[in-house]
N, C-alpha and C positions, 0 to 999 in steps of 0.2 A: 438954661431954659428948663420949665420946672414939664416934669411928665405929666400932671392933671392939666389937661388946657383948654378950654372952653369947647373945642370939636372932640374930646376924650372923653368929656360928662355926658353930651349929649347922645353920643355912642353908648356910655353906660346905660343910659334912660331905657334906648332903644332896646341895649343886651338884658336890662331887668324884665321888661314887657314880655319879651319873647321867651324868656327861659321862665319866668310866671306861668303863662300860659299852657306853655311847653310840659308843665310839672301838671297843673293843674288841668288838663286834658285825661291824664291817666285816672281822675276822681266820676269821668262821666261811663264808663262801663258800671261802675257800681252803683251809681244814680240811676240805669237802665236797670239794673238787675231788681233794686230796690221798686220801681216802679212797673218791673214786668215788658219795656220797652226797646228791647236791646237795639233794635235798627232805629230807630230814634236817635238812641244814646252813639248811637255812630256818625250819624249822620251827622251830633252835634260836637263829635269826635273832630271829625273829618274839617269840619266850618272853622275851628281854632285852631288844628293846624296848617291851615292854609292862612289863618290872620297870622299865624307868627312867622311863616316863611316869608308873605309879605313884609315883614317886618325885617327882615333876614334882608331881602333886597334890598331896603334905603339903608339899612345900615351895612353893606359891604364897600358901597365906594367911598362912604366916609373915611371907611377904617383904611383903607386902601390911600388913599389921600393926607394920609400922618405921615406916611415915607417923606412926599415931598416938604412938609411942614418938619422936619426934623432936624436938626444940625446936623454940619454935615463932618462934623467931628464924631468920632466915636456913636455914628449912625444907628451902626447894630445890635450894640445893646441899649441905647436908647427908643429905641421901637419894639426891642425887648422889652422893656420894662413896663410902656403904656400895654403891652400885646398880652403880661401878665397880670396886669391892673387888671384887664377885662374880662380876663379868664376867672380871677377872683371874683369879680362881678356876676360872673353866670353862678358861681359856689352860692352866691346872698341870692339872687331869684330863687336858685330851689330850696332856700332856706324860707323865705317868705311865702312860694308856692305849698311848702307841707307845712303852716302855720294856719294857711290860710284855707288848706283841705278839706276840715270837717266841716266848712261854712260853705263851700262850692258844691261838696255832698249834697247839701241839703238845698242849695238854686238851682243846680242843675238837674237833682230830680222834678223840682217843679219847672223847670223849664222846657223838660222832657216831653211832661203831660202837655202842656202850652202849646210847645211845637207839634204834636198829634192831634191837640185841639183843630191849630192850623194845617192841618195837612203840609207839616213840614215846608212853610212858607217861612224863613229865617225873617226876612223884611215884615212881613206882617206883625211876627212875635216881637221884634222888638218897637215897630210903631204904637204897638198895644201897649208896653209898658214901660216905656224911655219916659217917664212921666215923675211927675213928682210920689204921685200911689205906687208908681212901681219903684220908685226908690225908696219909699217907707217900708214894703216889701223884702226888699234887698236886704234893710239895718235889722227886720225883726229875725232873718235867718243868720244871722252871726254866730258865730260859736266858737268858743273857747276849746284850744285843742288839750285833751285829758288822756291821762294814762289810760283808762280805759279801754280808750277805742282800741288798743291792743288785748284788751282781753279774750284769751282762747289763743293769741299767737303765737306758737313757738317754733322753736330750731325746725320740727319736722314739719310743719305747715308751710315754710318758708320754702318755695323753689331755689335751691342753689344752684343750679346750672344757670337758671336763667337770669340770676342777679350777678353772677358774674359775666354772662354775655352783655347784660345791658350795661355795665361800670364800661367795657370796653365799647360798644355803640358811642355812648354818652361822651368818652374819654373824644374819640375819634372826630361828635360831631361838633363838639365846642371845639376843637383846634385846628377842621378841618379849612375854613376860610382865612382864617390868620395861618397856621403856617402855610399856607400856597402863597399871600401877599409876603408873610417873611422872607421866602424861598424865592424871589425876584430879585432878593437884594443878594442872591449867593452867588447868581448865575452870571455869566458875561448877558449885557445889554440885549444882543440878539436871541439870548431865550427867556427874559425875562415875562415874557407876553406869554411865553407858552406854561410856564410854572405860575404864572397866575388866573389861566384858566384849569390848569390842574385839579382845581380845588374840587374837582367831578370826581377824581379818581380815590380820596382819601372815602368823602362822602357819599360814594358810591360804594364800597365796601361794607361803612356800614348801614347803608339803604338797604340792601342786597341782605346782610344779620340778620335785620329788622323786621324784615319780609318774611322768612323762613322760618325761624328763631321766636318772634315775640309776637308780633300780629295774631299770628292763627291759633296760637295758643289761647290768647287773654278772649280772643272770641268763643271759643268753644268753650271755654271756664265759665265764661258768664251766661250763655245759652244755658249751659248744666247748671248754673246756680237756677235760671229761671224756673228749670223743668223739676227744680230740688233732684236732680240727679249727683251735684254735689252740695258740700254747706257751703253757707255762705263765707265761713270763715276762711275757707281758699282763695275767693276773692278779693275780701281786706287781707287776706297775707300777700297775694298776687301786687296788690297795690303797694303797701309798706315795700315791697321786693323792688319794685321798678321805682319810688321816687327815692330809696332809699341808695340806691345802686347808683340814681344818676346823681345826685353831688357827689356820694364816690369816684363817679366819673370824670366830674369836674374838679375833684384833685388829681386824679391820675393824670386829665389834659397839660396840668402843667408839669409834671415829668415828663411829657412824648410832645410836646409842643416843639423844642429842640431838634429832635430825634425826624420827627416828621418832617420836619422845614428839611433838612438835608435831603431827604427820600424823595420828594417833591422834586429839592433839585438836581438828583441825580437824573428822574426818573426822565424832565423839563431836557436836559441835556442828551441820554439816551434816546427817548424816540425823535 
């Protein structure tokens, strides 16, 4: 039975959408900053990733749903292996996500102002330009990603602490749905139910980082870049730090992918 199987692509689609999104969410602080609208830039912060969490939901029962579609030979490294295909999958999102950066730079700042035009009416904004003019709009802001936009960036620009907290966030939150469904298959029957609603306690972990850790930071950066109380060049290092750390992340997921399915079912077992 071949591991690419017609419910495995369609979970792909899903996992490129969301971790797209996911990458390219981190390009609208600088959009704000650039346009002077930082609660704007949030609010249009806040609107995508709530689209890619919804996206998260239809695609967890699919993924959940390969167990029973799997031979029931050598099960576990065959769910392995689709389980790794898609972790690779989330690696090519954020590769297409920071391809596709400097071009979402420049819609999301106009979609900033847009949205402030509207008094922050998302349905409004896009009834205005879901149009054929607004997709000519769309193609004249394209842009070609260039060495440049690193220019001024270096080693001390760059936050270390916090590109290594986010590799780990990122590592945690791509494996944290797959290994809770893995970690069903390690347990006896009667706690399999419970290791796969676990999947709270991996990604609750790094909820709880992310909150403390990265949130408050990246806002206070960009407030400061607004009031020129810091350069702007902290903010494009702030961004290159966070999309560049999360594919980091998304290799690390596939070393701790393993590691955390057990922990899950230790944990599924314990309480």
């Amino acid at each position: 039975m071949d591991l690419l199987t017609g419910k495995v692509i369609i979970i792909s689609i899903f996992l490129l959408i969301i971790t797209v999104i996911e990458t390219l969410a981190y390009s609208t602080r600088i959009s704000g900053a650039r346009v002077k609208l930082i609660a704007t830039a949030l609010s249009l912060f806040s609107t995508m990733v709530i689209v890619s969490r919804f996206s998260t939901m239809i695609q967890q029962p699919l993924t959940a749903k390969l167990i029973a579609e799997a031979p029931n030979s050598n099960k576990l490294s065959f769910i392995e292996g689709q389980y790794r295909f898609l972790i690779g999958v989330t690696s090519i999102g954020v590769i297409i996500g920071i391809l596709l950066f400097p071009t979402f730079i420049t819609i999301f700042s106009r979609a900033i102002v847009q949205l402030s035009n509207e008094r922050g009416s998302i349905i409004k904004l896009l009834i205005k330009h879901l149009n054929i003019s607004g997709c000519k709009k769309l193609i004249k802001c394209l842009r070609v990603p260039k060495l440049s936009y690193l220019d001024g960036i270096n080693f001390s620009t760059i936050p270390k602490r916090l590109f290594v907290v986010n590799v780990v966030i990122s590592a945690v939150f791509t494996i944290g749905v797959l290994s809770s469904i893995y970690a069903s298959m390690l347990v006896p029957k009667d706690y399999a139910q419970a290791a796969l609603m676990s999947s709270g306690i991996i990604n609750g972990i790094a909820t709880i980082l992310l909150t403390l850790f990265i949130d408050p930071k990246a806002s206070v950066l960009a407030d400061r870049v607004v009031k020129e109380e810091s350069k702007y060049i902290f903010l494009k290092s702030y961004s290159l730090t966070m999309i560049s750390s999360k594919f980091v992340g998304t290799l690390v997921a596939q070393l701790i992918f393993i590691p955390a399915a057990y922990y899950v079912a230790w944990f599924a077992k314990w309480i």
